[in-house]
VOPAGU-2260 file (C-alpha; in pm, 1 decimal, decimal comma):
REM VOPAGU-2260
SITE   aa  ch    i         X         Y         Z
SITE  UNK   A    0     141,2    -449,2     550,1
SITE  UNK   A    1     159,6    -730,8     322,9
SITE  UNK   A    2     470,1    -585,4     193,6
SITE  UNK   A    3     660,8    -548,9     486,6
SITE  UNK   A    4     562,8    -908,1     577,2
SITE  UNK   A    5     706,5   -1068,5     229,8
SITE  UNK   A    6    1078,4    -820,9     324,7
SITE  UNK   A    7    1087,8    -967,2     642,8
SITE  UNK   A    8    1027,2   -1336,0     570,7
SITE  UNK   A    9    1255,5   -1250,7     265,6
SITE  UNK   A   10    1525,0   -1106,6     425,5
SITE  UNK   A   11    1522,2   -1400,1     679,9
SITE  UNK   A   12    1571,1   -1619,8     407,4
SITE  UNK   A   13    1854,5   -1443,6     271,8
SITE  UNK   A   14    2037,8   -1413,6     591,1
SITE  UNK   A   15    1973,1   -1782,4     624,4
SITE  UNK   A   16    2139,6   -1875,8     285,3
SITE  UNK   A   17    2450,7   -1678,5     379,7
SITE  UNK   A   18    2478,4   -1796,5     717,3
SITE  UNK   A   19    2488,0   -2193,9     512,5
SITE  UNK   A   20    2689,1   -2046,7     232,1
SITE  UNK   A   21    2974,8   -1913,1     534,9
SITE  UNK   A   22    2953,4   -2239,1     712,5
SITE  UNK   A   23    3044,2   -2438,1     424,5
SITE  UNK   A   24    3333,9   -2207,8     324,6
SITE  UNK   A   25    3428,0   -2273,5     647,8
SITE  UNK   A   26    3413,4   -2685,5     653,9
SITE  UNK   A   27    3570,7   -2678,0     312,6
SITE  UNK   A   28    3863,5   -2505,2     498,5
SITE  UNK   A   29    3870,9   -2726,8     798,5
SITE  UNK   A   30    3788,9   -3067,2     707,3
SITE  UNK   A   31    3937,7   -3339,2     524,0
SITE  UNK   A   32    3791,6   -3422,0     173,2
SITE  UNK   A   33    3697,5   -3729,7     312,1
SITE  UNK   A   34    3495,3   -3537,1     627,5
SITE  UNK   A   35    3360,6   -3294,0     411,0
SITE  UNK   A   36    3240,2   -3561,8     188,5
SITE  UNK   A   37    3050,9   -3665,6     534,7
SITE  UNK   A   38    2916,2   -3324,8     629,5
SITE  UNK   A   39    2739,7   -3302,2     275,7
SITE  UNK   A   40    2650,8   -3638,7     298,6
SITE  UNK   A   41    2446,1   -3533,8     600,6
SITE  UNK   A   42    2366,7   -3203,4     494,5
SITE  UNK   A   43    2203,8   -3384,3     253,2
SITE  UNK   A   44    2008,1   -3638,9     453,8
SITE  UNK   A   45    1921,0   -3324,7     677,9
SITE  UNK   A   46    1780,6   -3162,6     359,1
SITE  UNK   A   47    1555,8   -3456,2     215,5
SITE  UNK   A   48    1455,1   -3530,1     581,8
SITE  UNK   A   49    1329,2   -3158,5     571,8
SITE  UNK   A   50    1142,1   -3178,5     293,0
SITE  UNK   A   51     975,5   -3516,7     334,3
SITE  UNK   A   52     812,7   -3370,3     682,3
SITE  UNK   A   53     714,1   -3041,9     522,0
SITE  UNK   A   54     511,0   -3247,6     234,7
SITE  UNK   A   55     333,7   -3411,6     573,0
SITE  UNK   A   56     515,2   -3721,0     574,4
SITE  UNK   A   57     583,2   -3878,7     956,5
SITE  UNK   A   58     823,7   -4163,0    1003,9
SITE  UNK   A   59     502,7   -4385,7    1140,5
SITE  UNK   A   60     343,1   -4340,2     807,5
SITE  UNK   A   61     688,8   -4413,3     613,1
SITE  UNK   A   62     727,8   -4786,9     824,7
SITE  UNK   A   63     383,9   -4842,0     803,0
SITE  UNK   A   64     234,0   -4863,1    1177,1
SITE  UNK   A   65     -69,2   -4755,8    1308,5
SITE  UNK   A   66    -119,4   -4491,4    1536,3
């Protein structure tokens, strides 16, 4: 059971990368350098923004208000 759990949420991830690895092929193609400079610039921002909130961080606690 525990096996078949760890393929799935594996194989989700996988299929994830790809799908981000395609996209990109696909801006590189498209855009300008100076767009695609943009989209990683916010692919970026959309990454670190990610992993602030999963390490429990909340933009109230960031600027420093009370709940």
């Amino acid at each position: 059971m525990l096996i078949r759990s760890f393929s799935t949420v594996l194989g989700g991830d996988v299929l994830s990368r790809a799908a981000v690895l395609c996209t990109t092929f696909i801006a590189v193609r498209a855009l300008t350098p100076a767009d695609f400079g943009l989209y990683v610039a916010l692919y970026a921002t959309a990454l670190v923004a990610a992993a602030a909130w999963d390490l429990g961080f909340r933009p109230r606690m960031v600027v420093g208000t009370s709940v």
